[in-house]
C-alpha positions in Angstrom: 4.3 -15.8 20.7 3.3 -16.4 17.4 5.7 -18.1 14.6 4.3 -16.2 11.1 5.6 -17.1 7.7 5.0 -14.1 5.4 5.1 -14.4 1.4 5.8 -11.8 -0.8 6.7 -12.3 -4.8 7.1 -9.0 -5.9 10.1 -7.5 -7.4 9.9 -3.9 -6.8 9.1 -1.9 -4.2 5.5 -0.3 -3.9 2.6 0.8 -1.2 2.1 -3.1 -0.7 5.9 -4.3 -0.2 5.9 -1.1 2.1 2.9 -2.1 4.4 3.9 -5.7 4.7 7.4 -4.5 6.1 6.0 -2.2 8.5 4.0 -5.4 9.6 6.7 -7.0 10.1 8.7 -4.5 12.0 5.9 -4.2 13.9 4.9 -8.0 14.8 9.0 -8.4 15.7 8.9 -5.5 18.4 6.0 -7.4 19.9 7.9 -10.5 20.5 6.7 -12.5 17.3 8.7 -14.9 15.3 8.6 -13.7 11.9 10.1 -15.2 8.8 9.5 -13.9 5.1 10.0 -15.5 1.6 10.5 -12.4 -1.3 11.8 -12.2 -4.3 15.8 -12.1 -4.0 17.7 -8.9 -4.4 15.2 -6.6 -3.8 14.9 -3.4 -1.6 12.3 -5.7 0.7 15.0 -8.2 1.5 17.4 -6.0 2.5 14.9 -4.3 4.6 13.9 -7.3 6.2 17.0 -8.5 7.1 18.2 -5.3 8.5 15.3 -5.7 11.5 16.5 -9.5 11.9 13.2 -11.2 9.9 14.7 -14.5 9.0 14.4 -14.3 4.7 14.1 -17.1 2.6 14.6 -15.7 -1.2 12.6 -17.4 -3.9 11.6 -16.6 -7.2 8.1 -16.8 -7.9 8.0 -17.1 -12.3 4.7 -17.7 -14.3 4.3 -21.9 -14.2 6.4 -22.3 -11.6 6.9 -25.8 -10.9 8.0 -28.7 -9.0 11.4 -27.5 -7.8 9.3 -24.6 -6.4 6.7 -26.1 -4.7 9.7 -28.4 -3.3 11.8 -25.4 -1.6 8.5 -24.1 -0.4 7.7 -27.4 1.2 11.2 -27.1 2.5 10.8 -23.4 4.0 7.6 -24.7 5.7 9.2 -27.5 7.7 12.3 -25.4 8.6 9.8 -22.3 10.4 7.1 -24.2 11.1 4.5 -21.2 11.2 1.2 -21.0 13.2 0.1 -18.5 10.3 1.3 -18.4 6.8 0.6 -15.1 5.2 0.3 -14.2 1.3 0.8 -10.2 0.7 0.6 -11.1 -3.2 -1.5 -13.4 -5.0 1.0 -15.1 -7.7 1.8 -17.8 -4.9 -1.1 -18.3 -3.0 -1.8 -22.0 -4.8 1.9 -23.4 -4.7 2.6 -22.3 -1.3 -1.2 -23.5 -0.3 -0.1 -27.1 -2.0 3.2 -27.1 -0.3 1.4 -26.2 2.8 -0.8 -29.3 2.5 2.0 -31.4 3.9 3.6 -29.1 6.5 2.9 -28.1 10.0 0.8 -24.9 8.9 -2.3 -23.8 11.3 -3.7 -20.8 9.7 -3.8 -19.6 6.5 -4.5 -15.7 5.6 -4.6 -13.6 2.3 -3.8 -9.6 2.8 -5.6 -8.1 -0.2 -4.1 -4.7 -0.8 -5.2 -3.8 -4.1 -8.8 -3.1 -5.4 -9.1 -5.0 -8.8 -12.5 -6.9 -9.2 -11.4 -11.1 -8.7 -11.2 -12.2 -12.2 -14.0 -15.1 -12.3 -12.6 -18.7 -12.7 -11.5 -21.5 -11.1 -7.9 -20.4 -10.4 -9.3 -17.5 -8.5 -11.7 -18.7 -6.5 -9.6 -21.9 -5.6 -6.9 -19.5 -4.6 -9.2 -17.1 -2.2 -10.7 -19.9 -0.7 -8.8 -23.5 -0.5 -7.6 -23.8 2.6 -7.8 -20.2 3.1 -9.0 -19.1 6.9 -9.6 -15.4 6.1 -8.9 -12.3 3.7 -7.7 -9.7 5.3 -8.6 -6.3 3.5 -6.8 -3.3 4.2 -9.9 -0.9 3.0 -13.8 -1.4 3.4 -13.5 -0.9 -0.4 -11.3 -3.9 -1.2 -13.8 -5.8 1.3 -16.7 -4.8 -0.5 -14.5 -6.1 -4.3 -13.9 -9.1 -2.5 -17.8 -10.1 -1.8 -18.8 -8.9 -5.6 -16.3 -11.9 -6.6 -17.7 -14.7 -4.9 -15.8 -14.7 -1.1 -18.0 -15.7 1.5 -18.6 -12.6 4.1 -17.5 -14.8 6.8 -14.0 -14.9 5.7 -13.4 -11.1 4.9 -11.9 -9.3 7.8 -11.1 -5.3 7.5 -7.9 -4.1 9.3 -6.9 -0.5 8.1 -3.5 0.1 7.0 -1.6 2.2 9.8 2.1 4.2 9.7 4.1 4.8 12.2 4.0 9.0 13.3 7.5 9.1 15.5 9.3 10.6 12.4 6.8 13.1 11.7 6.3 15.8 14.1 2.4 17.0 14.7 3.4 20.5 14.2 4.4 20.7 10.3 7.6 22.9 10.2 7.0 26.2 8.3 8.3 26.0 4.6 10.6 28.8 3.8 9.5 30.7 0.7 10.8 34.2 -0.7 8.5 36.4 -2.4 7.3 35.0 -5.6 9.0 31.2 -5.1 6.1 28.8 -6.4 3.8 26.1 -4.8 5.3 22.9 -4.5 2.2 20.2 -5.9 3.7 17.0 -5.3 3.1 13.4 -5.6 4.6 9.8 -4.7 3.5 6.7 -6.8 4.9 3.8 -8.4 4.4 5.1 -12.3 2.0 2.3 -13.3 -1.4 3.5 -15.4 -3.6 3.0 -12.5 -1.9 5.7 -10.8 -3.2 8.0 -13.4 -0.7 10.1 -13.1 -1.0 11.3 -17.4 -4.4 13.4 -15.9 -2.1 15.4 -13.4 0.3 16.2 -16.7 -3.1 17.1 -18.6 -4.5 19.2 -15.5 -0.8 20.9 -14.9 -1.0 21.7 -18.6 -4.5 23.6 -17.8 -3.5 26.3 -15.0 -3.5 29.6 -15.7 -0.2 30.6 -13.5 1.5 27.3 -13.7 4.8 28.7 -15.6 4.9 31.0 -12.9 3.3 30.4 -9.3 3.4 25.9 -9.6 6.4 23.5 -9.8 5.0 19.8 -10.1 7.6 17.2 -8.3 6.7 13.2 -9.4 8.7 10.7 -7.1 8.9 7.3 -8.1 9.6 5.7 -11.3 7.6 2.5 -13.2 6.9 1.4 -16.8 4.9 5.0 -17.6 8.5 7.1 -16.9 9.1 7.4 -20.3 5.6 7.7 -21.9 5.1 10.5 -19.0 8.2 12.4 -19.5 7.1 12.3 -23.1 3.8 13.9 -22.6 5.5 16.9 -20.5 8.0 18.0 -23.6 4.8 18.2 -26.2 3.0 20.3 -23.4 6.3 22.3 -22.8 6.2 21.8 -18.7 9.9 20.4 -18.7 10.3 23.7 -16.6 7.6 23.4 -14.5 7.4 19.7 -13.9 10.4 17.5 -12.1 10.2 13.4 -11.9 13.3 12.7 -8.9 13.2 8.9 -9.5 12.6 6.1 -6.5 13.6 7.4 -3.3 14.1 5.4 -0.4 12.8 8.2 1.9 10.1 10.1 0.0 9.4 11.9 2.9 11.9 14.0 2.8 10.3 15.3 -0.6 7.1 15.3 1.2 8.2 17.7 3.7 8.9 19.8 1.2 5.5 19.7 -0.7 2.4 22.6 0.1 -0.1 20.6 -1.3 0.1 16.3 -2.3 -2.0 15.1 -5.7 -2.9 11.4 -6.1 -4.7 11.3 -8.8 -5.2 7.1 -8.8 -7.8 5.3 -11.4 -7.7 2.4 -9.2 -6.3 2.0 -4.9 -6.7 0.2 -2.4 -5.9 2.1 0.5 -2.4 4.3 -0.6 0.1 4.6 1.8 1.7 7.8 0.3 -1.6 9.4 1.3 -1.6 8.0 4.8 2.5 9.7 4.7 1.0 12.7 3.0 -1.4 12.9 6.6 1.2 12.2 8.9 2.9 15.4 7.5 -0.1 17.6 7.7 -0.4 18.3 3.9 -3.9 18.7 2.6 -4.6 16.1 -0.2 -6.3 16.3 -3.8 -7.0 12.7 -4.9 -9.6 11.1 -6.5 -13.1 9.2 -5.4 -12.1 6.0 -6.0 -11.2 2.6 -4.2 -10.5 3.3 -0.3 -9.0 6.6 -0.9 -12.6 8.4 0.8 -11.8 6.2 3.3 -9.0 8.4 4.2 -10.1 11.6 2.9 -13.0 13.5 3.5 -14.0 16.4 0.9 -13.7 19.4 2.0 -12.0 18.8 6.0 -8.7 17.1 5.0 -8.5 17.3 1.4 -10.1 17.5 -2.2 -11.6 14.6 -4.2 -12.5 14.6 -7.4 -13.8 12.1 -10.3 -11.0 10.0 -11.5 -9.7 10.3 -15.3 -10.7 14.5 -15.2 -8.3 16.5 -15.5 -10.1 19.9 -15.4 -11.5 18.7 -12.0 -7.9 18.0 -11.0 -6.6 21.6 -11.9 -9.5 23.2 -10.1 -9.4 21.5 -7.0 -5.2 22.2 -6.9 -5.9 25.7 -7.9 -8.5 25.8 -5.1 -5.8 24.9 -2.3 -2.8 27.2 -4.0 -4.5 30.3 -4.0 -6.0 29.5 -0.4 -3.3 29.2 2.3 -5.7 29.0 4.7 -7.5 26.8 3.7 -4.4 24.0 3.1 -2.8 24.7 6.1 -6.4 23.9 8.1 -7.2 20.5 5.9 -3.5 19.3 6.2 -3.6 19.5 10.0 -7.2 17.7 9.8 -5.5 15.4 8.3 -3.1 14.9 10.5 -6.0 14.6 13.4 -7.7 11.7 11.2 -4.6 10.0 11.0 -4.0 9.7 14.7 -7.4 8.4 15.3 -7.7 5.9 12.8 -4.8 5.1 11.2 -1.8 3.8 13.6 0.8 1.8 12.7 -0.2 0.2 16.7 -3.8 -0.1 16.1 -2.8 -2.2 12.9 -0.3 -4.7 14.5 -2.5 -5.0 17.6 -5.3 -5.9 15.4 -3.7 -8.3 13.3 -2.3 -9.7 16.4 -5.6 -10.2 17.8 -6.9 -11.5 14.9 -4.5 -14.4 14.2 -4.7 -15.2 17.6 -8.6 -15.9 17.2 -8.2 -18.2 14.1 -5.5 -20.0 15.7 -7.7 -20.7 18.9 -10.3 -22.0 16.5 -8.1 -24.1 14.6 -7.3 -25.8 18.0 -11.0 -26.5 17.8 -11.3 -27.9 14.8 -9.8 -31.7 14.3 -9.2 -31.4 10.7 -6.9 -28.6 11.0 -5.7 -30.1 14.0 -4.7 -33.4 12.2 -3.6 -31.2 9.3 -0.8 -29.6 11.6 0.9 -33.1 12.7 0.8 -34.1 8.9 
């Protein structure tokens, strides 16, 4: 058994909060002792707690300070972890100091996002004091992490996996009378990277879209209103429907023909991996990991990010061809078996901490580090 100490800091709930807590669920079903310090009060805490991860809620704020580094001192001695693991970068230096003087083993970044490393100090002190390995979810974020400056020795790549029970392999036919339109959909935290103002722009450019397309958005973030803006001046307040946050988007996603990501930046999304496990055929766009998990032209259409002419096209190429969606979503759905797992990713991170805390046994620094 492994004792794991798992640090989040955000306060809303996106593709990253999502994939740490699927970890987690996954690393308590295999016998693991897992704790987690979040941000209180959000939708991750609760989670947490309802599958029995012991939470310790702290507020991670810009300059945090003493009285933090203190109470995360105080978390380290109470759990003890073989492996302390950062799912977001804001706390990677306090808790690295705290950890100085605590019984921590291992120490291991996931890196979930594909920004370039800004290039200072700060960074590269906090990807590689003390650090043990960087574990990136895409080949992508791998490759990000070596233009900045981390040594290739300490990047490890673990796809990102979901869990298929709740979704059947056979997609359940959609009932549609005569005339009802396509359902393009899309799930995303409404940030800019997301990109989501070129779907708008593309909706705004097909031919039949007042009549054969309704758009659903679900999520909310900081573009809502700037987005719901741009749909009144192109007149689509008919056509295009923003639901909110859900806590179980797949229920929308059931009820999608075709799912649109239409990302500037990603680092490998998990409402693509959920549009898979649902067999729908994806448009998205060539960037970060995202041809990782789609192939053009077998489970879905990519197209260059920031074009929103490409966009239309390549949605109007999967409306008007039933065929053709139905046989790309189900591809999909193949791909995801056979790469993507929620098992495959718990076993390998499994495996993998395992390994650096044999060598850490090895080592007589970190050995006398642990009884400090």
């Amino acid at each position: 058994m492994i004792s794991f100490l798992c640090v989040d800091s955000e306060r809303v709930w996106r593709g990253g909060q999502d994939q740490l807590f699927t970890l987690l669920r996954g690393l308590t079903l295999r016998g693991h002792q897992v704790s987690l310090i979040c941000h209180p009060k959000t939708l991750l805490e609760k989670r947490a707690r309802e599958i029995g991860v012991r939470v310790f809620p702290l507020a991670f704020r810009k300059g945090a300070g003493l009285l933090s580094l203190v109470r995360c001192w105080s978390v380290l001695k109470q759990v003890k972890p073989d492996v302390l693991a950062f799912n977001t970068p804001r706390p990677i230096l306090l808790c690295g100091l705290a950890a100085k003087c605590a019984p921590v083993r291992v120490r291991i970044i996931f890196r979930r996002v594909n920004f370039p490393l800004r290039r200072n100090i700060i960074t590269r002190l906090k990807y590689t004091w003390g650090i043990d390995c960087i574990v990136a979810i895409s080949e992508s974020i791998g490759s990000q992490l070596k233009a900045g400056g981390i040594p290739v020795s300490r990047i490890h790549t673990i796809y990102e996996g979901i869990d298929l029970t709740p979704y059947p392999r056979n997609r359940p036919t959609i009932s549609r009378r005569p005339g009802d339109p396509k359902v393009v959909g899309t799930v995303a935290h409404l940030s800019p990277e997301k990109g989501l103002f070129y779907l708008i722009e593309a909706a705004a450019l097909i031919p039949n879209i007042q009549a054969g397309i309704r758009i659903v958005i679900v999520g909310d973030g900081e573009c809502r209103n700037s987005l719901e803006e741009q749909v009144r001046r192109l007149g689509l307040q008919n056509r295009i429907q923003f639901v909110g946050f859900q806590n179980t988007p797949a229920e929308f996603l059931r009820e999608f023909d075709i799912f649109v990501l239409p990302s500037l930046s990603e680092g490998l999304s998990s409402a693509i991996l959920t549009a898979m496990a649902t067999s729908l055929p994806v448009v998205a766009t060539d960037v970060g990991g995202i041809p990782e998990l789609i192939y053009h032209g077998q489970n879905g259409l990519l197209v260059p990010p920031g074009n929103a002419a490409a966009l239309a096209e390549a949605i109007m190429n999967l409306v008007d061809d039933d065929e053709k969606a139905v046989r790309m979503g189900r591809k999909g759905r193949e791909l995801l078996e056979e790469r993507f797992t929620l098992d495959r990713k718990i076993i390998e991170t499994e495996q993998l901490c395992l390994s650096l805390l044999k060598d850490s046994s090895r080592d007589p620094r970190k050995a006398d580090a642990g009884t400090a």
